[in-house]
C-alpha positions as CSV (number, residue, x, y, z in Angstrom):
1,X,-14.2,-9.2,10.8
2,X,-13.5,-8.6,7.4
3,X,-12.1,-4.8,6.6
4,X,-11.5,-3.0,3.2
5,X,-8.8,-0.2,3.6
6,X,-9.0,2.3,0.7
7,X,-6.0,4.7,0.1
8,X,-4.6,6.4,-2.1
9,X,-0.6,5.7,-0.6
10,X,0.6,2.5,1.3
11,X,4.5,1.6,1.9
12,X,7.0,1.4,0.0
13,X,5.8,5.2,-0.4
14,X,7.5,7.4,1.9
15,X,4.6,9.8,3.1
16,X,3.2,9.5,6.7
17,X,-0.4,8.8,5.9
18,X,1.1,5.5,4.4
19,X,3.1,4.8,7.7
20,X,0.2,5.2,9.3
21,X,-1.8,2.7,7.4
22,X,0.7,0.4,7.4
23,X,0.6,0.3,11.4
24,X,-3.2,0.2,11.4
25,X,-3.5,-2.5,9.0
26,X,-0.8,-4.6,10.8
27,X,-2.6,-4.0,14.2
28,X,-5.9,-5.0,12.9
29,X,-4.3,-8.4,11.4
30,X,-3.0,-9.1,15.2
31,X,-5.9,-8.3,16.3
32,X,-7.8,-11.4,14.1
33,X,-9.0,-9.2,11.6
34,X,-8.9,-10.3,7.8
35,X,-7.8,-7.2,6.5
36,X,-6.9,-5.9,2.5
37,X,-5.8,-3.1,1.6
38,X,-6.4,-1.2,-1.4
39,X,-3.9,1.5,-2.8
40,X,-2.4,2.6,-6.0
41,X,0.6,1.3,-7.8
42,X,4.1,2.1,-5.8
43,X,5.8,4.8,-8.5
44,X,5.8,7.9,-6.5
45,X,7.2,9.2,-3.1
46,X,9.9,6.4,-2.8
47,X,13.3,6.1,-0.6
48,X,16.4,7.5,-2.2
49,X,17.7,4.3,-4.9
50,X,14.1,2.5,-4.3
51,X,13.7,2.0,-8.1
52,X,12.3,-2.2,-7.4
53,X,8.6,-1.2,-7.7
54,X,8.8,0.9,-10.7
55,X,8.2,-1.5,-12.9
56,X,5.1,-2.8,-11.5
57,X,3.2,0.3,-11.6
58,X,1.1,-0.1,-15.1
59,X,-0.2,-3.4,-13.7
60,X,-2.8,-4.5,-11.4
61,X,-0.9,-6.4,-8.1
62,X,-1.6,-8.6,-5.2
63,X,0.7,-9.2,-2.3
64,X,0.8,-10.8,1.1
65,X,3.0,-8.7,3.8
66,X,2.3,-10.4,7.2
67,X,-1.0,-10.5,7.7
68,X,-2.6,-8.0,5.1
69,X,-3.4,-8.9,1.6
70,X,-2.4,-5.6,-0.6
71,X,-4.2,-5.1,-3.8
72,X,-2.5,-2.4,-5.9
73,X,-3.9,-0.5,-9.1
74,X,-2.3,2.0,-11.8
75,X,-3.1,5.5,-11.3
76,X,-1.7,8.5,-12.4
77,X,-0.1,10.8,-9.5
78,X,-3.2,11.5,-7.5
79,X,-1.1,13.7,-5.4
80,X,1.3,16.2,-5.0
81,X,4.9,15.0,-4.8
């Protein structure tokens, strides 16, 4: 089955609700699903010294991580810090 995640935070952002995601996402993949995710940029919310992202996050992105394709789009900071 195809499946459409739709948050607003996804690793590397440090919240739990991103955690969270992340391990759904990854246990759907396992499961067979074709899963995608899509999220806003990676600017907020990340580790201590974390800066790698930054620079991506005017610009629209696609990534593979395992087995969930990860579209990312600019926003501003939807939520609180």
């Amino acid at each position: 089955m195809k499946l459409l995640l739709i948050v607003s935070s996804y690793p590397p952002e440090v919240r739990s609700s991103s955690m969270l995601i992340k391990e759904l996402a990854d246990a759907l993949s396992q499961q067979g699903h074709a899963v995608t995710v899509l999220t806003t940029s990676a600017a907020y919310n990340l580790a201590p010294g974390d800066s790698s992202v930054t620079a991506d996050a005017k610009r629209f992105s696609q990534t593979q991580e395992g087995g969930v394709s990860v579209w990312r789009v600019p926003s501003s900071n939807i939520h609180n810090s």
